[in-house]
C-alpha positions as CSV (number, residue, x, y, z in Angstrom):
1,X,23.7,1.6,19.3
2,X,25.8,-1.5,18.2
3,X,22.7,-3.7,19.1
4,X,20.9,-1.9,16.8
5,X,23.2,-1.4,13.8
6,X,24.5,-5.1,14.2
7,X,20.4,-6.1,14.0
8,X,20.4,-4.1,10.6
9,X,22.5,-5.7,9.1
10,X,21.6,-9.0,9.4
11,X,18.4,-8.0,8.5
12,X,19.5,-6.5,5.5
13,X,22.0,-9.3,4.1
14,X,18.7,-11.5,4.9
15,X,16.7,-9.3,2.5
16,X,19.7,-10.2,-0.1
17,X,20.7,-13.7,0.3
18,X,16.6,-14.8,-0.3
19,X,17.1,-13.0,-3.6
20,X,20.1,-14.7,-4.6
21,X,18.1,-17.9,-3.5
22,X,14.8,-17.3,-5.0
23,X,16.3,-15.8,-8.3
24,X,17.4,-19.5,-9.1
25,X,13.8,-20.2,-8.8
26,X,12.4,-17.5,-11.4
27,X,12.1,-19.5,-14.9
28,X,9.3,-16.9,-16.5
29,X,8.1,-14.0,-16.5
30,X,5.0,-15.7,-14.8
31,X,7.4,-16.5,-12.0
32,X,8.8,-13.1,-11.5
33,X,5.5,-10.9,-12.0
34,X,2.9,-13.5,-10.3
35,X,5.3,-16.2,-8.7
36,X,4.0,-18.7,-11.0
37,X,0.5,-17.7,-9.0
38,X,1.6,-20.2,-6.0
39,X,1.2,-18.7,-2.8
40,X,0.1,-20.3,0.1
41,X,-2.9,-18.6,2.1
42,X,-0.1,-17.0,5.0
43,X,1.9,-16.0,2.6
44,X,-0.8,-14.5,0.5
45,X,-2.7,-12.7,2.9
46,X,0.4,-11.2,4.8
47,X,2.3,-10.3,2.1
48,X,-0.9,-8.4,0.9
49,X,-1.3,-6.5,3.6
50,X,2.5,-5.9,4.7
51,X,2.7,-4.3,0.7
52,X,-0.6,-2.2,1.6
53,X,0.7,-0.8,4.8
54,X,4.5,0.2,4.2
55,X,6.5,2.5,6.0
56,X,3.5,4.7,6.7
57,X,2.3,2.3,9.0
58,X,4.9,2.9,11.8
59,X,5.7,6.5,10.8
60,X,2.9,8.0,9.1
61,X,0.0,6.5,11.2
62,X,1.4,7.0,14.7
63,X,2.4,10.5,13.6
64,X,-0.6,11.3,12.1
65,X,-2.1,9.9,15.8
66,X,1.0,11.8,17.7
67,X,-0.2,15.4,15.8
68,X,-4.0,14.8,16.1
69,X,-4.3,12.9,19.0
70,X,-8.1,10.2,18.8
71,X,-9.4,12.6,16.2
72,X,-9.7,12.2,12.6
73,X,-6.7,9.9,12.1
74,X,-6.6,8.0,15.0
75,X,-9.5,6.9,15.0
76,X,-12.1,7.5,11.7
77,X,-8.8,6.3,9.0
78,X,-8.7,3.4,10.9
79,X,-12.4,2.7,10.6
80,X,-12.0,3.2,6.8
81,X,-9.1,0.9,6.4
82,X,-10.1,-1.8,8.0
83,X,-13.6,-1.7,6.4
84,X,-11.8,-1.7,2.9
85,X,-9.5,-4.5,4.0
86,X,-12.3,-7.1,4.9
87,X,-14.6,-5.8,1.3
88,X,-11.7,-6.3,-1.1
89,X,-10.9,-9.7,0.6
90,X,-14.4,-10.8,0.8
91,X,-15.9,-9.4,-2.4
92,X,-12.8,-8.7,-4.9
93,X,-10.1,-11.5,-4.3
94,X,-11.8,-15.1,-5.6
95,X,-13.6,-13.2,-8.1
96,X,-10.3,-11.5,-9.4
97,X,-7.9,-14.4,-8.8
98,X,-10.8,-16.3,-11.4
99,X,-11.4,-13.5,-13.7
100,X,-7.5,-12.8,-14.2
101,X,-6.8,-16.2,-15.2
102,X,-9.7,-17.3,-17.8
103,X,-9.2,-13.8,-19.5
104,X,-5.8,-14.9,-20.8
105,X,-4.5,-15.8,-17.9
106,X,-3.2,-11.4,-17.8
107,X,-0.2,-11.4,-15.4
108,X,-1.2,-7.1,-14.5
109,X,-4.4,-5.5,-14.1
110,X,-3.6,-3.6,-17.6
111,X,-3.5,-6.7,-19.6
112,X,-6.9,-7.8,-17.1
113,X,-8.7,-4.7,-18.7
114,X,-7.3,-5.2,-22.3
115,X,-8.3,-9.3,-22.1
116,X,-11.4,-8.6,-20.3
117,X,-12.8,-6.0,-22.9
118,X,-11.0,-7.6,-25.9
119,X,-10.0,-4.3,-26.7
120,X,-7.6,-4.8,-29.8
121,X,-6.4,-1.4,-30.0
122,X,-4.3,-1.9,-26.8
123,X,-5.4,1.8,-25.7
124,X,-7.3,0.6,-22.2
125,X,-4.1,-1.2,-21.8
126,X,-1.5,1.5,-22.6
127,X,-3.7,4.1,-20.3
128,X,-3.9,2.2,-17.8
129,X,-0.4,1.0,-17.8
130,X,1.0,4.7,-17.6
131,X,-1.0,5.9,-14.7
132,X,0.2,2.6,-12.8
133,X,3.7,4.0,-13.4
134,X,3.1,7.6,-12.8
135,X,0.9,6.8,-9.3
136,X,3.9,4.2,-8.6
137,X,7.0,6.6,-9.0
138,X,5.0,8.6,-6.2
139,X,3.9,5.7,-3.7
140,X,7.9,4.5,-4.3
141,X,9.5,8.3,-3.0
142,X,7.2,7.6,0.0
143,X,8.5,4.9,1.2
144,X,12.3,5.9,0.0
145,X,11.4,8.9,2.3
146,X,10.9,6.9,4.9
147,X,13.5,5.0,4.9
148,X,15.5,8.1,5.1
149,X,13.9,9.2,8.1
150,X,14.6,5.8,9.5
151,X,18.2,6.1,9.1
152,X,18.5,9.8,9.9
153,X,16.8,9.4,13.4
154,X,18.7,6.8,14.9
155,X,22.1,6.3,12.9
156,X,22.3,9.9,12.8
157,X,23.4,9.3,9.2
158,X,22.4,12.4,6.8
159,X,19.3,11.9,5.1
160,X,20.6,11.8,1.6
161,X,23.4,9.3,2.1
162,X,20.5,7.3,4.1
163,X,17.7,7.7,0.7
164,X,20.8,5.8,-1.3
165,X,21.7,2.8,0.7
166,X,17.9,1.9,1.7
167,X,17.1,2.3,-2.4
168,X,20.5,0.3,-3.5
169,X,19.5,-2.7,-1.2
170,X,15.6,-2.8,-2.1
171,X,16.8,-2.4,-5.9
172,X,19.0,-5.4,-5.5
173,X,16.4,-8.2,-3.8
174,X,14.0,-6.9,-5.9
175,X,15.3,-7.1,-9.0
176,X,17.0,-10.1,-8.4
177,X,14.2,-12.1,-7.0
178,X,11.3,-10.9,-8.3
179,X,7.8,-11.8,-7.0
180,X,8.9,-15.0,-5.1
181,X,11.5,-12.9,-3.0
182,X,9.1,-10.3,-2.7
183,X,6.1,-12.0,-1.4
184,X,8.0,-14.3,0.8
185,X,9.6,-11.3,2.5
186,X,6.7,-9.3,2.8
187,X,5.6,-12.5,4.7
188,X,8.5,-12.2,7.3
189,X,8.1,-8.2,7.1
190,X,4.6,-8.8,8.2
191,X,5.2,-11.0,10.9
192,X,7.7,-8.7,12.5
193,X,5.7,-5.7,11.6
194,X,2.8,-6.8,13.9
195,X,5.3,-7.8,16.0
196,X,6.2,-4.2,16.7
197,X,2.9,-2.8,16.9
198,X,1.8,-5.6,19.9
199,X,5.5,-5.1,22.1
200,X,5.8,-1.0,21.7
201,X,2.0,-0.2,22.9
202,X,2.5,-2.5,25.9
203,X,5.8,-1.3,26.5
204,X,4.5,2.5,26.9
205,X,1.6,1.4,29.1
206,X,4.1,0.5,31.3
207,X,6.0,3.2,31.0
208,X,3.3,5.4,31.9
209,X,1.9,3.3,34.5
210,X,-1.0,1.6,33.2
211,X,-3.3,3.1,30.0
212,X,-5.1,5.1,32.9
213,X,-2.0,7.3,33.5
214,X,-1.5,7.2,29.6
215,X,-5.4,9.0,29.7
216,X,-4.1,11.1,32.3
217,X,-1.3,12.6,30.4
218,X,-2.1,12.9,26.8
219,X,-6.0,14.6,29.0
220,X,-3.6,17.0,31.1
221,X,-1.7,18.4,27.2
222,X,-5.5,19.0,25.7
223,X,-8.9,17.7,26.2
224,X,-9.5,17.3,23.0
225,X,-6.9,15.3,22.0
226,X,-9.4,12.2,23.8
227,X,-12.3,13.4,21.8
228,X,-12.7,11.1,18.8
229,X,-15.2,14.4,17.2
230,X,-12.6,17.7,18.0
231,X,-9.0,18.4,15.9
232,X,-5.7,19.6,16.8
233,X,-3.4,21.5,15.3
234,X,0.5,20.8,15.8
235,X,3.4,22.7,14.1
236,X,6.6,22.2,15.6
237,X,8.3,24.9,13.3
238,X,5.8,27.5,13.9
239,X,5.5,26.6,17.9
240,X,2.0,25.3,17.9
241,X,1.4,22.0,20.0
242,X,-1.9,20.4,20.1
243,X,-3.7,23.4,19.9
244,X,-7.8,23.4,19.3
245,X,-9.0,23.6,15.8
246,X,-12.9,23.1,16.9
247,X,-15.0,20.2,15.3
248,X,-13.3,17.8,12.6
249,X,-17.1,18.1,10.8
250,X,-18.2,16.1,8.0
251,X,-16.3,16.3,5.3
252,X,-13.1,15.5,8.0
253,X,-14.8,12.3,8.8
254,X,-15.6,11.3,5.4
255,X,-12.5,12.1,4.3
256,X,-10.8,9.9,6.6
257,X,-13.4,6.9,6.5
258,X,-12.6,7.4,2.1
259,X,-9.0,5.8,2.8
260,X,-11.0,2.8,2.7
261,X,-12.3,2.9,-0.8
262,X,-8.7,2.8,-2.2
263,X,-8.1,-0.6,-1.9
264,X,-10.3,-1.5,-4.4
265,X,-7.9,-0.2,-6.9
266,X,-4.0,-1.4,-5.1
267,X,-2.1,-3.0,-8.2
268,X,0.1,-4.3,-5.5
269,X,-2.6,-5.9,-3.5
270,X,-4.8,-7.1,-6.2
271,X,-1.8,-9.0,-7.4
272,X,-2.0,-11.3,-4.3
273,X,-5.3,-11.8,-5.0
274,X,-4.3,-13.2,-8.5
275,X,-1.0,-14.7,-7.4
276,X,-3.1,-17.7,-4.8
277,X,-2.3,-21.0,-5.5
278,X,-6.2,-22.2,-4.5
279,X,-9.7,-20.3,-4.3
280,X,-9.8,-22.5,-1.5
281,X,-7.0,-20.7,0.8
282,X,-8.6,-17.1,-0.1
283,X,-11.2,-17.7,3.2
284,X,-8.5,-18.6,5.6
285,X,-6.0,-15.7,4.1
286,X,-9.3,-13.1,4.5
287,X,-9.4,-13.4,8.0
288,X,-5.7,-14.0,8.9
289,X,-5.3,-10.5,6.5
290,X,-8.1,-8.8,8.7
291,X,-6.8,-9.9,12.0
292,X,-3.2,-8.6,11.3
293,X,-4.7,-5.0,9.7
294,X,-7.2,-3.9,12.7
295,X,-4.4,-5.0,15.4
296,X,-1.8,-3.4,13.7
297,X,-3.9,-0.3,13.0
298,X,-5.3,-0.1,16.7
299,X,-1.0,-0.8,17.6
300,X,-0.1,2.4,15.4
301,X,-3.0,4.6,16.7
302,X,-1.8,3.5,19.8
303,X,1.7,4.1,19.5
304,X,1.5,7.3,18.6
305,X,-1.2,8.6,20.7
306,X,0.9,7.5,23.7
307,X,3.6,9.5,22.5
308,X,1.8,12.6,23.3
309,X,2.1,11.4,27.3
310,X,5.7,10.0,26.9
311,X,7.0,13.4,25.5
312,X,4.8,15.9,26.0
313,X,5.1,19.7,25.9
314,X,8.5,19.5,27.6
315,X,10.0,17.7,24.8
316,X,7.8,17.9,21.2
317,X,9.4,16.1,18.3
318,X,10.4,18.5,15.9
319,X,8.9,16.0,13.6
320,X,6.0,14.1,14.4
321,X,6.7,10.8,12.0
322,X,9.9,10.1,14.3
323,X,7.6,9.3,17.4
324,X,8.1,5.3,17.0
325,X,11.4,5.1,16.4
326,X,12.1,7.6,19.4
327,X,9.8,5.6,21.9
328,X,11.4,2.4,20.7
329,X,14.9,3.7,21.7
330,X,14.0,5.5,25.0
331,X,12.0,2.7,26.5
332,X,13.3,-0.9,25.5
333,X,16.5,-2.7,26.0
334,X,18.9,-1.6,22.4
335,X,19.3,-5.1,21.5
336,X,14.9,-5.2,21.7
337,X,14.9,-1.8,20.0
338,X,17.4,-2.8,17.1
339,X,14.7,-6.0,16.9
340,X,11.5,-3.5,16.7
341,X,13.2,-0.6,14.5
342,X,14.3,-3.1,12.0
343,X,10.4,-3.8,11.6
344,X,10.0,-0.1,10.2
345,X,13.0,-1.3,7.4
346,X,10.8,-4.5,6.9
347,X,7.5,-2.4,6.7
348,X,9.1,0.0,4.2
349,X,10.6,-2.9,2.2
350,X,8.1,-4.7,1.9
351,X,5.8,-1.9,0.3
352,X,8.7,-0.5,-1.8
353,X,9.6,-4.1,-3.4
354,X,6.0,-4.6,-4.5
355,X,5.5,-0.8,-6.0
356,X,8.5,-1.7,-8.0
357,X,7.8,-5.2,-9.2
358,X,3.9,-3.9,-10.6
359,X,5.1,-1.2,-12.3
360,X,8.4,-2.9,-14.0
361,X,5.5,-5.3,-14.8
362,X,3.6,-3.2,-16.4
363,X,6.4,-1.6,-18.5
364,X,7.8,-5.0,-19.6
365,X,4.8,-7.0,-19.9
366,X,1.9,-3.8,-21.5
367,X,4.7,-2.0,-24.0
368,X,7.5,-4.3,-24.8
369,X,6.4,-7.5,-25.1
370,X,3.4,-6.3,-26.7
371,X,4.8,-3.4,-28.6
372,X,8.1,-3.6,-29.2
373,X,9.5,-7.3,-28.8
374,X,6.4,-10.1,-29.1
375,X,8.3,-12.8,-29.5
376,X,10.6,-12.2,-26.9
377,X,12.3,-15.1,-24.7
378,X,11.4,-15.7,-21.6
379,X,14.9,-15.0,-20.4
380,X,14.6,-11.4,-22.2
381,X,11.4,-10.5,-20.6
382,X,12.6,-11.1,-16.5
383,X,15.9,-9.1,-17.6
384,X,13.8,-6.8,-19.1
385,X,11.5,-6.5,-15.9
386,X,14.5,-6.2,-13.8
387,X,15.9,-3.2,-15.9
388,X,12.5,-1.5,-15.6
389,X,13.0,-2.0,-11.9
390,X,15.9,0.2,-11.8
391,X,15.0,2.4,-14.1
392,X,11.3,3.3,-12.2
393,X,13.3,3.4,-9.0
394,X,16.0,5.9,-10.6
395,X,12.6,8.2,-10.8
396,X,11.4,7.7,-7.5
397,X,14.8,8.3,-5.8
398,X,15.0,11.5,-7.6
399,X,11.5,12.5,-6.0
400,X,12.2,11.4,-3.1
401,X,15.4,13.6,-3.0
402,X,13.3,16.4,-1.1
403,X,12.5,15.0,2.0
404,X,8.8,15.6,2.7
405,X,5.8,14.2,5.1
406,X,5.4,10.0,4.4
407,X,1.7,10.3,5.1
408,X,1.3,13.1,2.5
409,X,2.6,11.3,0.0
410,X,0.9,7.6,0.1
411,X,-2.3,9.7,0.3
412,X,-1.7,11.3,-3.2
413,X,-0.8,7.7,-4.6
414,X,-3.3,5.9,-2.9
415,X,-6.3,8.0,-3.9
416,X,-4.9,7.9,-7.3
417,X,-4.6,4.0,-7.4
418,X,-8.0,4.2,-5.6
419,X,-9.9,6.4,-7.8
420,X,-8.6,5.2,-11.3
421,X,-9.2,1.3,-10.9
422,X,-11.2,1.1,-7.8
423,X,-14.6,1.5,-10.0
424,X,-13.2,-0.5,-12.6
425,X,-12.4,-3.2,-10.7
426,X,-15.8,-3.6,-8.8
427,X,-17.9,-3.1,-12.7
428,X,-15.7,-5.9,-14.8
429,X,-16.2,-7.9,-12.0
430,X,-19.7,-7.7,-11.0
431,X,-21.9,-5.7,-14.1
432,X,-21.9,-7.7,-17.0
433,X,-22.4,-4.4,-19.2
434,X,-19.4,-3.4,-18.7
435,X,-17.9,-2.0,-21.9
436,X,-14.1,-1.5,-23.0
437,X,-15.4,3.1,-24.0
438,X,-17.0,2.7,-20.1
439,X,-13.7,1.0,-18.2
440,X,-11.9,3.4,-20.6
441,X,-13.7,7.0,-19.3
442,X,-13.4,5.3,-15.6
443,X,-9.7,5.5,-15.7
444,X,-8.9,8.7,-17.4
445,X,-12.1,10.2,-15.1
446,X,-11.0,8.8,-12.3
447,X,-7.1,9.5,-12.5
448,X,-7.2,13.2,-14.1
449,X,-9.5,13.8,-10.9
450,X,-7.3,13.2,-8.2
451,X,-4.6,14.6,-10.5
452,X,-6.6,18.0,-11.2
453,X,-8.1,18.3,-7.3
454,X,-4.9,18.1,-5.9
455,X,-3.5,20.9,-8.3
456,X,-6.7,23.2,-7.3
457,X,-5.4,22.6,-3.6
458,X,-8.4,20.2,-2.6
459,X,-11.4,22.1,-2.2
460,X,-13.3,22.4,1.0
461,X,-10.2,19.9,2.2
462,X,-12.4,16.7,0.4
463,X,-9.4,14.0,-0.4
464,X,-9.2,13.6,-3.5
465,X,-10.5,9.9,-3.6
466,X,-13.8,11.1,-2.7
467,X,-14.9,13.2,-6.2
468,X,-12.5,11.1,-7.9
469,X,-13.8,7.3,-7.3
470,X,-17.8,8.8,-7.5
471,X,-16.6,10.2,-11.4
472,X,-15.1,7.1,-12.2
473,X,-17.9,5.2,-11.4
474,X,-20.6,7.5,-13.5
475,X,-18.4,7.5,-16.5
476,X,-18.1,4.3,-16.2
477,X,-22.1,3.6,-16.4
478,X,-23.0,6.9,-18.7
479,X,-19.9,5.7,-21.5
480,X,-20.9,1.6,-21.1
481,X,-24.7,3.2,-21.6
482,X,-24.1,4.9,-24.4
483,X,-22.0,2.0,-26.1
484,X,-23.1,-0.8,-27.4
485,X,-23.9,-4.1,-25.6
486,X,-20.4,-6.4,-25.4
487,X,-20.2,-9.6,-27.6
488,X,-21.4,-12.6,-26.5
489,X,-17.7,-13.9,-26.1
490,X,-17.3,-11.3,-23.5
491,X,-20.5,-12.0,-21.4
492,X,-20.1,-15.8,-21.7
493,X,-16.8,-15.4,-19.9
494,X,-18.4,-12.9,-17.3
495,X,-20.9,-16.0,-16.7
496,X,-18.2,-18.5,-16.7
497,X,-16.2,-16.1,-13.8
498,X,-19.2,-15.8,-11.8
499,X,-19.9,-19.5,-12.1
500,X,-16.4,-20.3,-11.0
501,X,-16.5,-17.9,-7.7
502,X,-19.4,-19.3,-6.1
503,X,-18.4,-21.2,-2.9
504,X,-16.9,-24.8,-3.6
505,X,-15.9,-24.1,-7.1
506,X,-12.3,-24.1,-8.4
507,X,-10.7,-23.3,-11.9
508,X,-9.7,-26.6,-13.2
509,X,-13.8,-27.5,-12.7
């Protein structure tokens, strides 16, 4: 246990000492919100995807995997993720990273949609910049709520006392470093998150004497726990383990394979895309980001359907999100373990950080500075971000005060991001009719959606980011219709983007 807690801390005064060092490097609010849009293709495409995946990647996805077994998480989420991972990298990122900076050169995807539509009245912005918050203050308690589970399972430190020092220590790197020691941290987070999902699989296949006795074991609990088509049920409270709930069905599958749609609309990721230093580096950083999300998503299937075998009836975990961190402790050396748990930390940090940055971003850069202070110094505005930092993780401490399920959580959040600027995202960038009334009814659409399905209790168990992103896109069309054609201004500079994306082409041509 010393091996561990002496790994911990070095990673965490790490975490601290590059934002001491990197907040000597932040000049602008450009530098804080975008890193001055300078990073390198690793960094880019790591720190993308390490900000995507979070916490729920080592607990949410291998418990989800532990409680279902091959079936709809396992195997069809996966599917889904991956596919959204190599669209929004191959069809979204140059064309973003272009579009962001001839429209203004907009630092958040609010200003993007105010710039893009020249919408004076600042409302697209304003909407657009409160649902950020409000999806954000969610996706933050998730991975807060991880972290307490993190603490509470191994350092057998109480949950709430855990929630505060995880929150004080991501407040303090982020606010102190901004984007540059957010991004460049995600970048080590990633590495040691895939990492942890290469060493643990292999380390339980040995365990259990080669991935045939691992078939043999999870096969002996419940048949259908190796079918990638039939569901389990499993309850620890109630007693039920692994028990058969029939066929996962159609809307199960599409449900699942949906997860995918929600990148389109990540603030958090889509500001990589607009942070690269060079179109150039975005088809490098598109393969290196897909390599790292299916191996790490196959890892955390992987992880946690093994589980099943390592633990079995005899010994169920009374919660299912716990099964990495208790294979990691049972099977490797504590010194190894302290090594691999410390990559659930740098998987919840490395979320966390980036949900904070955005939304303090859109606080200080779509209300104050445009609202309230418009001549304000650079120096005021990166104080002024790093206030809204604490004051947006004040919120999402508080909801995170309840512990609940991590999974449960980032799917609300992400179906929100998902559905209220996924179809808004793929229209400015691709249909040149595209009006500011159109991108307007696709975010309230989209948003009050997922909001509203989720408050009805999600009929016939569709996620919400299903009827959500479909209404976003037909307002979208029906309101841009209905509207009149945009100026010429406005399609000129569509032209000029597209121009500027094709293959070979960079922004200072």
């Amino acid at each position: 246990m010393n091996s561990i807690v002496f790994t911990f801390l070095a990673y965490l005064i790490f975490m601290i000492v590059v934002g001491i060092i990197t907040y000597k490097k932040t000049h602008t609010l450009d530098d804080y919100v975008l890193a001055g849009r300078g990073l390198n293709k690793w960094v880019a495409a790591l720190s993308a995807q390490a900000s995507d995946m979070s916490g729920w990647l080592l607990l949410g996805l291998p418990g989800a995997a532990y409680a279902s077994g091959m079936g709809q998480w396992s195997i069809w989420m996966c599917i889904g993720l991956a596919t959204g991972t190599m669209f929004n990298w191959q069809y979204i990122a140059k064309k973003l990273r272009v579009y962001t900076e001839l429209s203004g050169n907009s630092l958040t995807l609010s200003e993007f949609f105010s710039n893009r539509f020249r919408d004076n009245s600042e409302v697209l912005r304003i909407v657009s910049a409160i649902f950020i918050v409000v999806f954000f203050c969610f996706y933050t308690a998730s991975g807060l709520v991880a972290g307490g589970k993190l603490f509470e399972s191994f350092l057998g430190v109480e949950y709430l006392v855990a929630l505060t020092i995880g929150t004080i220590v991501i407040l303090i790197y982020t606010a102190i470093g901004g984007f540059i020691a957010v991004t460049w941290l995600d970048f080590v987070n990633g590495s040691l998150m895939f990492l942890a999902l290469v060493i643990t699989p292999i380390g339980v296949i040995n365990h259990l004497g080669g991935f045939e006795g691992v078939l043999t074991q999870v096969g002996s609990i419940n048949i259908d726990l190796l079918d990638i088509t039939r569901g389990v049920s499993y309850n620890f409270s109630e007693g039920v383990f692994w028990d058969s709930t029939g066929a996962i069905g159609f809307i199960g599958i599409i449900s699942a394979l949906a997860w995918g749609l929600g990148y389109f609309g990540q603030p958090h990721i889509l500001a990589r895309f607009m942070a690269i230093s060079s179109l150039r580096d975005i088809k490098s950083s598109r393969l290196i980001a897909i390599v790292w999300v299916v191996l790490t998503l196959l890892g955390a299937s992987m992880v946690g359907f093994m589980g099943i075998g390592v633990f079995g009836m005899d010994n169920p975990l009374p919660d299912s999100e716990w099964v990495f961190l208790e294979l990691v402790q049972l099977i490797f050396h504590p010194l190894i373990a302290g090594i691999l748990l410390a990559a659930v930390l740098a998987a919840i940090m490395s979320t966390v950080d980036s949900q904070l940055l955005v939304s303090s971003s859109a606080l200080i850069q779509d209300f104050y500075r445009r609202f309230l202070r418009k001549e304000a110094s650079e120096k005021e505005l990166i104080w002024g971000g790093r206030i809204c930092v604490l004051i947006i993780t004040i919120i999402a401490y508080a909801l995170a005060w309840v512990e609940g399920q991590v999974l449960e959580l980032v799917a609300y959040a992400w179906a929100g991001f998902g559905a209220t600027f996924g179809p808004l995202i793929i229209m400015s960038l691709f249909w040149r009719r595209t009006t500011r009334n159109g991108a307007l009814a696709g975010i309230i659409v989209g948003g009050l959606t997922v909001i509203l399905w989720d408050i009805i209790g999600t009929p016939l168990g569709l996620y919400e980011i299903v009827p959500g992103f479909i209404l976003s896109f037909i307002a979208i069309i029906i309101f841009s219709l209905i509207d009149k054609e945009p100026s010429e201004e406005i399609l000129d500079e569509f032209d000029k983007s597209v121009r500027l994306s094709k293959p070979g082409a960079e922004l200072e041509d």
